[in-house]
C-alpha positions in Angstrom: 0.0 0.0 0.0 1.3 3.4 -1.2 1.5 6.1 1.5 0.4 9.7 0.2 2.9 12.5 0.6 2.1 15.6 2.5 3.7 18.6 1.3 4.8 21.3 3.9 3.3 24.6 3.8 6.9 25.6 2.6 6.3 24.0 -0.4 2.9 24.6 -1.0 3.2 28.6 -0.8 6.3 28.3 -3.0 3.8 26.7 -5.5 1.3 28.8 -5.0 3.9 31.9 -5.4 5.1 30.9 -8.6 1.9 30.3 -9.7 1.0 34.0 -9.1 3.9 35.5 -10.4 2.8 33.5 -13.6 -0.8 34.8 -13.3 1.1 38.3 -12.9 3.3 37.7 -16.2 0.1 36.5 -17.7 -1.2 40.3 -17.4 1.8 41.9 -18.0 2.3 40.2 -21.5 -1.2 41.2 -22.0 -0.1 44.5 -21.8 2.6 43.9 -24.4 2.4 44.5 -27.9 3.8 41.0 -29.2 3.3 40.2 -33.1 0.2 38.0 -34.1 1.3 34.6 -34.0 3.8 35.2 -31.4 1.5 36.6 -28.7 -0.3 33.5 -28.7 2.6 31.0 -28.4 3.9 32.8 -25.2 0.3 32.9 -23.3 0.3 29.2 -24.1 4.0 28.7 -22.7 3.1 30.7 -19.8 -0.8 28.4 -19.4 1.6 25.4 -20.1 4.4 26.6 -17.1 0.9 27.0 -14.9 -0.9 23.6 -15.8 2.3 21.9 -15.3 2.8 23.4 -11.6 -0.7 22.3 -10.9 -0.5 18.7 -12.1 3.0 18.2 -10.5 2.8 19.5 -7.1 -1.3 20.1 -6.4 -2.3 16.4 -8.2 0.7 15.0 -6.8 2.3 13.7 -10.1 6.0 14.5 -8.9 5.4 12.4 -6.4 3.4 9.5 -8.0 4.0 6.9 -10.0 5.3 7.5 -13.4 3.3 6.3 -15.4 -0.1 8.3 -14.0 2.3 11.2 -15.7 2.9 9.3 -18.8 -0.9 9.0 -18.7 -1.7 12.8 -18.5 1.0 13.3 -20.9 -0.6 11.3 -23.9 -4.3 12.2 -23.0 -3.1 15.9 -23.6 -1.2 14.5 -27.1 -4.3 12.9 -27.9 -6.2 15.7 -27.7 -4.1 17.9 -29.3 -4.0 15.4 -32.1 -7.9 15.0 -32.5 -7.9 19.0 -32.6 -5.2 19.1 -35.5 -7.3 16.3 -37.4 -10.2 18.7 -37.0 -8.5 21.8 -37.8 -6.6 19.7 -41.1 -10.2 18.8 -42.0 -11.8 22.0 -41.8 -8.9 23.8 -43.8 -9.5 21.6 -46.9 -12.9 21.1 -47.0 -14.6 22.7 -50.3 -17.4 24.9 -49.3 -20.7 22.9 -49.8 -23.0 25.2 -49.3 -22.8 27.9 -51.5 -26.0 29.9 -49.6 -24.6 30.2 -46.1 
């Protein structure tokens, strides 16, 4: 049987800090005047840098099993790849309806 592990408060607020600061970068970078495709490639790095603090330290993945991170890890893939099909589909499709 797998004992849980409790983080210390030291830990958790130094979490929770860095997660703020990246909520506070978030805003700043809004802010910014970043070309188009640009802008949106660092507010993802920044959601990424936030989702992954989440999953590590509030799911407890850093402390888990490795393969319950493996697990996140190609669920996210596979939904990113499921998007892409959609998005490859939609950007080659003839329009069919000539009325809408």
């Amino acid at each position: 049987m797998d004992l849980h592990h409790i983080p210390s408060k030291k830990q958790l607020f130094a979490v929770g800090g860095g997660l703020m600061v990246l909520t506070a970068l978030t805003v700043a970078v809004a802010y910014i005047h970043i070309p188009s495709p640009f802008n949106i490639v660092v507010a993802l790095l920044i959601a990424f840098g936030k989702a992954s603090l989440v999953a590590a330290f509030f799911m407890e993945l850093y402390w888990d099993r490795k393969f319950n991170s493996m697990l996140l890890i190609l669920s996210v893939l596979f939904v990113f790849l499921l998007i892409g099909l959609s998005l490859l589909d939609i950007a080659y499709r003839e329009n069919l309806i000539a009325t809408f």
